[in-house]
C-alpha positions as CSV (number, residue, x, y, z in Angstrom):
1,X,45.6,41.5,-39.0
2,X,48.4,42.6,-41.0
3,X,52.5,42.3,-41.1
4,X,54.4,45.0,-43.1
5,X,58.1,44.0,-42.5
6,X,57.6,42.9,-39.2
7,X,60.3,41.1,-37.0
8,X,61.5,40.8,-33.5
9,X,65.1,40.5,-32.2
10,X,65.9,39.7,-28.7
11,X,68.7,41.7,-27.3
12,X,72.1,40.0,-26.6
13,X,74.9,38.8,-26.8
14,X,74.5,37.7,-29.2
15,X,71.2,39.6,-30.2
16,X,68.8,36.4,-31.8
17,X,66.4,37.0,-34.4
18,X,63.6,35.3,-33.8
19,X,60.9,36.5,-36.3
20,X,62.5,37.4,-39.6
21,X,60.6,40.4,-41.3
22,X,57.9,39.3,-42.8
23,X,55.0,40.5,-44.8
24,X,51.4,38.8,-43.6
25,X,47.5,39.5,-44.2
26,X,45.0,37.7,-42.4
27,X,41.7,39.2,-43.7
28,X,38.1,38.8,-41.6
29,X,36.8,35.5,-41.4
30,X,39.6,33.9,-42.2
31,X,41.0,30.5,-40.9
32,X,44.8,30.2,-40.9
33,X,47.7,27.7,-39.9
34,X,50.6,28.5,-38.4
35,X,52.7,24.9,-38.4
36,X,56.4,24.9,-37.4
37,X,58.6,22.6,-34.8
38,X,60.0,23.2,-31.3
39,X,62.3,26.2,-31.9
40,X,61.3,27.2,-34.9
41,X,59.7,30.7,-33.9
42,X,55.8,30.0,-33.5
43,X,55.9,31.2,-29.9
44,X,57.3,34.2,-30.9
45,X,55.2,34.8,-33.5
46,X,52.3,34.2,-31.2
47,X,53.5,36.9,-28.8
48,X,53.7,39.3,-31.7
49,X,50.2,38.6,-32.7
50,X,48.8,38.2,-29.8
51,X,50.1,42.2,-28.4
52,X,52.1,40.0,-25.9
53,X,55.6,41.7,-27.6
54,X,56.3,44.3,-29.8
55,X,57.9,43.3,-33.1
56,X,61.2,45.5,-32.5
57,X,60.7,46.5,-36.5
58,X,57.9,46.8,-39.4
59,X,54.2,47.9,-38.5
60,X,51.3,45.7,-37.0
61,X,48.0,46.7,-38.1
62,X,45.1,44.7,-36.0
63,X,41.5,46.2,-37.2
64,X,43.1,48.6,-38.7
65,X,44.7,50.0,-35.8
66,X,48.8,50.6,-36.0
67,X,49.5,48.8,-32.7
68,X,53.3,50.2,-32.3
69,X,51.6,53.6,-32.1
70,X,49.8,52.9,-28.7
71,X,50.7,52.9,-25.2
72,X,51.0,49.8,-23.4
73,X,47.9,50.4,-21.5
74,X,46.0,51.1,-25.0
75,X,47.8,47.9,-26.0
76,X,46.2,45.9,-22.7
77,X,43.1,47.6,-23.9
78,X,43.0,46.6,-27.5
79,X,43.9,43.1,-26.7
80,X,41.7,42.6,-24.5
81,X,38.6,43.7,-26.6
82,X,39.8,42.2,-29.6
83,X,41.7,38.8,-29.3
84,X,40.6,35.7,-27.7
85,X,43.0,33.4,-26.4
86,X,42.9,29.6,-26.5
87,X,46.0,27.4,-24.9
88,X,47.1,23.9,-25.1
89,X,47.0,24.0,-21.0
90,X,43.5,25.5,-20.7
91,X,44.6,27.9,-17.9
92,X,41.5,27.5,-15.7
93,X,40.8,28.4,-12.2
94,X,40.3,25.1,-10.7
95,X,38.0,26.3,-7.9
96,X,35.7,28.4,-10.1
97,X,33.0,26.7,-12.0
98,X,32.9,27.2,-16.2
99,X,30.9,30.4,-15.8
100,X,32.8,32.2,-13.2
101,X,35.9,31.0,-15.2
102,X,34.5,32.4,-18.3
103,X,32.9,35.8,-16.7
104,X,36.0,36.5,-14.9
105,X,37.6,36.9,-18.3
106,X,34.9,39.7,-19.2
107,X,36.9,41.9,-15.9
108,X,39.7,43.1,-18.2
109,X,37.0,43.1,-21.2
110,X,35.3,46.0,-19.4
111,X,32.3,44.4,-19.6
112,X,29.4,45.4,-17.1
113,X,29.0,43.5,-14.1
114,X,25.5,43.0,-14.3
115,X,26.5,40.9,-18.2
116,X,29.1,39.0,-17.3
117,X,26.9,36.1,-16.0
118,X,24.1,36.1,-19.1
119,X,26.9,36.2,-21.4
120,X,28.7,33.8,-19.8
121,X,26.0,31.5,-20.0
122,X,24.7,32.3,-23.3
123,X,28.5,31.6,-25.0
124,X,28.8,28.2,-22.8
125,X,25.4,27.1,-24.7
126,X,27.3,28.1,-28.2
127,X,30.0,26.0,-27.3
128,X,27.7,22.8,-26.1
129,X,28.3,23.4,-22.3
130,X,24.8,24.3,-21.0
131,X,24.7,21.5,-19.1
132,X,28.0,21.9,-17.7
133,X,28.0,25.4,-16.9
134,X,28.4,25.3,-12.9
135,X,30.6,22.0,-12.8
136,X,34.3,22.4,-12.0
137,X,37.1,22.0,-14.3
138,X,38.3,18.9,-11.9
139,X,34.5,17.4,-13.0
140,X,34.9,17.8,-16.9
141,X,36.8,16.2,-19.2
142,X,39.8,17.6,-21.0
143,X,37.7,18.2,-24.4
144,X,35.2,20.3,-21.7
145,X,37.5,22.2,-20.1
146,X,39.4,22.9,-23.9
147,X,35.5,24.1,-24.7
148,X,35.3,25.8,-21.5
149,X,38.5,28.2,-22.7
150,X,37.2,28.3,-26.1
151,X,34.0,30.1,-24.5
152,X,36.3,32.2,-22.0
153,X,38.0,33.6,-25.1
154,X,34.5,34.0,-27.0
155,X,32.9,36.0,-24.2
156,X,34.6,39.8,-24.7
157,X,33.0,38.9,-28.5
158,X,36.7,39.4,-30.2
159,X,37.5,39.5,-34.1
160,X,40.3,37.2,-33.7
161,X,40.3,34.1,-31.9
162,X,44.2,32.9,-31.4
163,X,45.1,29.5,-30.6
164,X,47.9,27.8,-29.4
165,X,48.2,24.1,-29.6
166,X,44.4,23.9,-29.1
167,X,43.9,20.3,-28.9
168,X,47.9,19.7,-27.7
169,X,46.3,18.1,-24.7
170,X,43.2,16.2,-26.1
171,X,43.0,12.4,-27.2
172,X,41.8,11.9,-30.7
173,X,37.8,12.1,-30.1
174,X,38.2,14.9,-27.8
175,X,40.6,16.8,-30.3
176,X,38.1,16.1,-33.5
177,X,35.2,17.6,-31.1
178,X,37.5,20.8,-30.5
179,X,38.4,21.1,-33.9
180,X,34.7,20.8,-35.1
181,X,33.8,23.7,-32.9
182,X,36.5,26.0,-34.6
183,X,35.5,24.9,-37.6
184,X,31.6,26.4,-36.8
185,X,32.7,29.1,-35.3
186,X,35.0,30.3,-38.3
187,X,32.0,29.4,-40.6
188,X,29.8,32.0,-38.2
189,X,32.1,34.7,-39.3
190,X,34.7,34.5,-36.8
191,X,39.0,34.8,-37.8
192,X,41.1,32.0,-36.3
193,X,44.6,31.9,-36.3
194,X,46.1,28.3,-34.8
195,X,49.3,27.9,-34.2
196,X,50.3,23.9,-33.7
197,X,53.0,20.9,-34.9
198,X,50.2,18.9,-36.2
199,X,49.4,19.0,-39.6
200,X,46.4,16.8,-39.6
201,X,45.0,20.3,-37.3
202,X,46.6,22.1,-40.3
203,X,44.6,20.7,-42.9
204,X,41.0,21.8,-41.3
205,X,42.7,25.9,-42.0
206,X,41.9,27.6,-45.2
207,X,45.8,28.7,-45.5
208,X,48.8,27.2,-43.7
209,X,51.4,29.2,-42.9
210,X,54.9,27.3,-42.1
211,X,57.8,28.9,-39.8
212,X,61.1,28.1,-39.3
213,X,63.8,29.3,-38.3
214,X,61.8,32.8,-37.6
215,X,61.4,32.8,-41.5
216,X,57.0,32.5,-42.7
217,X,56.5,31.1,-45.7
218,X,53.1,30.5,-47.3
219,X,52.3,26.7,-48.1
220,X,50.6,26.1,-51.2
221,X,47.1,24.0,-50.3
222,X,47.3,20.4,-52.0
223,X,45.8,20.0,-55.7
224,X,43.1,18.2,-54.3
225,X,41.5,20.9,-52.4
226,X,42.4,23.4,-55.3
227,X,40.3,21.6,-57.7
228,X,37.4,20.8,-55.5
């Protein structure tokens, strides 16, 4: 993904800028932080990346692909084949077991009916949920069901995995287990983007990225980890 000037300004009065332009890459494979407090514009920037709101100026290039030059249905389209999304709520069916919670994310994927269950099962087993993988979310723990959405994310197989507060929600062994995962699954190849407060999350990242005020500045990484 990539930011050439991009900001967003919500209309008035008074019109408030809430992403400053800004100038971003986030190459493949990547692992980035986004750290900020309450206010200070990660939500916003989340809905810019995530093709949730168009930045109202500068380009947004995701794969390549100049988003600001689609329609909104080609936008739906895009984000749905390419983005995953990962909440600090989980956001999961409560009467649908962890496959049918993760297939029914492969409907706006456009994935074939006939995959949707294999797949589902196959990316539960890549996430440690085998076992679990016709329990409901009222049966699993919150580190399960945080797993479970990591998988619903996984399942349309997207380039960029986007989370928000991942493990917002999760006591500290359950949290460390999440984190662990999106440490494996960015070593496998895959870009991660997490937005979050906590700078202990921070520091698993490659690159931190701090916001405030709508303004993104890039954090230098601590002498330690430059000289290892």
């Amino acid at each position: 993904m990539e930011f050439r000037g991009v900001g967003l300004t919500y209309p008035g009065p008074p019109p408030v800028e809430a992403l400053r332009p800004c100038e971003l890459v986030v190459r493949q494979g990547e692992f980035l932080a986004v750290v900020g407090p309450s206010g200070s514009g990660k939500s916003t920037f989340l809905n810019v990346v995530g093709l949730l709101d168009a930045p109202t100026e500068g380009t947004y290039l995701l794969d390549g692909i100049d988003t600001a030059a689609l329609r909104d249905g080609d936008r739906t389209a895009l984000r749905g084949r390419r983005i995953g999304f990962v909440f600090q709520a989980f956001h999961l069916l409560p009467h649908r077991s962890a496959t049918e919670n993760v297939m029914l994310a492969m409907v706006y994927a456009a994935v074939p009916r006939a995959e949707r269950r294999a797949r589902a099962r196959d990316v539960l087993d890549r996430v440690g949920l085998a076992h679990r993988a016709d329990a409901l979310p009222a049966r699993l723990s919150g580190g399960e069901r945080q797993r479970v959405a990591i998988a619903r994310a996984l399942a349309a197989r997207p380039s960029l995995l986007l989370c928000d507060e991942p493990t917002g929600n999760l006591d500290s062994g359950n949290a460390e287990t999440v984190l662990a995962l999106l440490g494996a699954l960015h070593a496998s190849g895959m870009t991660v983007v997490v937005i979050t407060h906590d700078h202990e999350v921070a520091a698993r990242a490659q690159r931190t990225v701090a916001i405030r005020d709508g303004v993104l500045t890039e954090q230098p990484r601590p002498e330690r980890e430059r000289t290892l």
